[in-house]
N, C-alpha and C positions, 0 to 999 in steps of 0.2 A: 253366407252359409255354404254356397257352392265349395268356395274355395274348402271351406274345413271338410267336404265330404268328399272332393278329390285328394286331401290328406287323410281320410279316414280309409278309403277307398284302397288305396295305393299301400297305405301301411298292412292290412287287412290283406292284400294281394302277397304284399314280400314277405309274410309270413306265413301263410299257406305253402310256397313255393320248398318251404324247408318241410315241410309234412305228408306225407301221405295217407291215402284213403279217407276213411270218414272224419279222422281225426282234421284233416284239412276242412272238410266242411262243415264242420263244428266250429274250428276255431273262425273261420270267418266270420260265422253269423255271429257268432257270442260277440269278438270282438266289435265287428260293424255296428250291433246291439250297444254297447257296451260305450264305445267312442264317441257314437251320437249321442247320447244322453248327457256325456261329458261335456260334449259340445253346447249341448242345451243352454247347459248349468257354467258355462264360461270355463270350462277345466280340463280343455281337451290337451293344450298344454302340457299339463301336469299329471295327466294319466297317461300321454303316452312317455313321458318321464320315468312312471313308476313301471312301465312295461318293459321299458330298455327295447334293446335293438330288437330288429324285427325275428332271431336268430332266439335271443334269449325271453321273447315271449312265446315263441314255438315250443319251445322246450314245455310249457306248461299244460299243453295240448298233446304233446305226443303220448298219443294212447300206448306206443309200441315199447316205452320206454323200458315198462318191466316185466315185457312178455317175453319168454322163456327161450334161447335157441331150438330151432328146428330139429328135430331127430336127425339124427347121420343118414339114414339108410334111407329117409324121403330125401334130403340133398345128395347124395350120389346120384341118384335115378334122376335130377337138376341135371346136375354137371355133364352127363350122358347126354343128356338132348342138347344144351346150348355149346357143347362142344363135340356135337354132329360132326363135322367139318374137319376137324382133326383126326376123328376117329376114323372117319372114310379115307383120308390122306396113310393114317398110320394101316388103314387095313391094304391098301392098294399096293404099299410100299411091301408088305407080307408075301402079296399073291405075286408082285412083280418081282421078288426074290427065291419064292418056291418055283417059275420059272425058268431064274437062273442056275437054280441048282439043276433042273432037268438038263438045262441045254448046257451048261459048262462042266457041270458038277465041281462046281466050286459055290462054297457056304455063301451067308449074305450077314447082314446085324440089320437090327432091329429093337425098338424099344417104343414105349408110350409115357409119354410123350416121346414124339423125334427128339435125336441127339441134334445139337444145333450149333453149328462150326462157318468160319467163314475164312475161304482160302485166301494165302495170302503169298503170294510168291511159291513158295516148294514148299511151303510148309501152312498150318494152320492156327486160328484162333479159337478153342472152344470153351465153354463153358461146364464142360464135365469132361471126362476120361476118355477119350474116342478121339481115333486116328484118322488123317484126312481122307478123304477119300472113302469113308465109311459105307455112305448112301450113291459112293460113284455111280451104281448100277442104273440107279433109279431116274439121272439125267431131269430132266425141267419138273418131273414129278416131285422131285427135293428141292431144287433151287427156285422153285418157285410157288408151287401148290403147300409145300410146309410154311414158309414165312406168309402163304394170304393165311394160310388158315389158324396160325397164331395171332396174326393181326385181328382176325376177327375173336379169338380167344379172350386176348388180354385186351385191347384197344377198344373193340368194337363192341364186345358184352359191357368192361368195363363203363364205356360213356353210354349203355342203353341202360345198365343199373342206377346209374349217377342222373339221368334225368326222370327215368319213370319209377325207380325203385325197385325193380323184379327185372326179370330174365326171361328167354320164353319159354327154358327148364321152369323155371321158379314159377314162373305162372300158370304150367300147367300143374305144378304139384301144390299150387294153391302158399308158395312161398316171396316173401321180399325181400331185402337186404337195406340195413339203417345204422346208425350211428349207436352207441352204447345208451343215447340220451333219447331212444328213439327216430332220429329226424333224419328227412332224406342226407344221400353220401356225397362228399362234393367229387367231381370228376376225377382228379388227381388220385383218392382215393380207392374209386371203382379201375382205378389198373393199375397202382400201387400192391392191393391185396389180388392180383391174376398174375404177379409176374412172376411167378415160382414156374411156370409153363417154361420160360427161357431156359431153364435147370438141366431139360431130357427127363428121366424118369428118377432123379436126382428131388423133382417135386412133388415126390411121394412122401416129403418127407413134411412138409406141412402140413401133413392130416395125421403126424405121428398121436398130438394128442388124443387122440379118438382112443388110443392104445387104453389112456386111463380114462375115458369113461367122458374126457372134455366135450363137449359140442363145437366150439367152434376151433379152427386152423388155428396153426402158428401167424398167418398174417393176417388174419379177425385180427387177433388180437394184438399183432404190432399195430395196425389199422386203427383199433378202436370201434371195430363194426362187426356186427351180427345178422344171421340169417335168420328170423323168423316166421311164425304162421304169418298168411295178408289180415289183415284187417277186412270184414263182409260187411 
C-alpha cells in the first residue's frame, strides 16, 4: 500500500503544479480522497486511466477556466508597477536629454518603450524606424540599464508568471495570468506573450484590441492566455 500512496501522492502533486490558488487545494484532496479509495477497492490502475495525464486531470479543477478577463484599466495600473524598471530607465533617458538640449541645444528622441538597435560596424540593426546612434547621448544608461531592464520585462516577469501565476503588478491588483483552460502558463509562454517590448513603442500596438472593447492583447491570444481576477 506504500508503494500505491507514493503513486497517489506524486500523481496528486504533478497535478496541482498546473493550478493555482485554491483550485490546487481542492484538486489534491479530492483527488488524494478519490485514488485511495481506488486503491482500496484494487482499481487504482484504472482510474488513474480514466484521469489521463496529470495535465488533463487539472483541467477538471481549474476553477479559472471560465472566469472572465480582467478589466483593462485594473491591468494597465499591472503593467505600471512590474515594469518600474523601464519606466525609470525611459524617464532617466527624458531628463538626460532635456539636459542636453540645455547644454548643446541640440534636440534628443525618445520613446516608451526604448527604441532597441544594435550597432554594427557604421551602421545598425533595429527593429523599428530609428537611426543609429539615437540614444548616443545617453552612453551606458542605453547600452546597458535598457537591455537589464527589458530583461527583467520580458524574461524575468515572464518566468515569475510561469512559475507562481501573477506578477507583483498583478498581485497587487489582486490579478493572475492562466491558460484559456484555466491552468498555470508554461515558461516559454510567459515571454513569448512579453516580447512585443522588443518593438520600441511599435508595442503599443498589441493592446490595439482594447480599441473594440477586447480584454485581452494580440499576444493573449496568439498565446492562448488570459489575465484574470486571483482566486481567494
Amino acid at each position: 500500500m506504500s508503494n500505491e500512496q507514493e503513486i497517489i501522492d506524486d500523481y496528486a502533486e504533478r497535478v496541482g503544479r498546473h493550478l493555482l490558488g485554491s483550485s490546487r487545494d481542492k484538486a489534491k484532496a479530492e483527488l488524494g480522497a478519490h485514488l485511495s479509495d481506488a486503491a482500496e477497492a484494487g482499481e487504482l490502475e484504472h482510474a488513474l486511466s480514466r484521469l489521463g495525464t496529470p495535465r488533463e486531470a487539472a483541467v477538471t479543477f481549474a476553477g479559472l477556466a471560465s472566469a472572465p478577463p480582467a478589466p483593462m484599466d485594473v491591468r494597465l495600473v499591472a503593467v505600471v508597477i512590474d515594469n518600474l524598471p523601464l519606466v525609470g530607465v525611459t524617464l532617466t533617458l527624458l531628463v538626460r536629454g532635456i539636459f542636453r538640449i540645455a547644454e548643446l541645444g541640440s534636440g534628443f528622441s525618445l520613446a516608451f518603450p526604448p527604441f532597441v538597435y544594435v550597432k554594427i560596424g557604421e551602421g545598425c540593426v533595429a527593429v523599428g524606424p530609428v537611426q543609429c546612434d539615437v540614444y548616443g547621448y545617453a552612453g551606458l544608461l542605453y547600452t546597458v540599464g535598457v537591455p537589464l531592464a527589458l530583461l527583467w520585462s520580458i524574461a524575468g516577469l515572464g518566468l515569475v508568471e510561469a512559475w507562481t501565476g501573477t506578477s507583483p503588478g498583478k498581485r497587487l491588483m489582486g490579478l493572475c495570468v492562466v491558460t484559456e483552460a484555466g491552468l498555470r502558463i508554461h515558461p516559454v509562454t510567459g515571454i513569448v506573450r512579453r516580447l512585443s517590448l522588443v518593438l520600441g513603442p511599435i508595442a503599443w500596438l498589441d493592446w490595439v484590441p482594447v480599441a473594440w472593447g477586447d480584454r485581452r492583447r494580440v499576444l493573449d491570444h496568439l498565446t492562448g492566455s488570459k489575465v484574470v481576477r486571483a482566486e481567494r
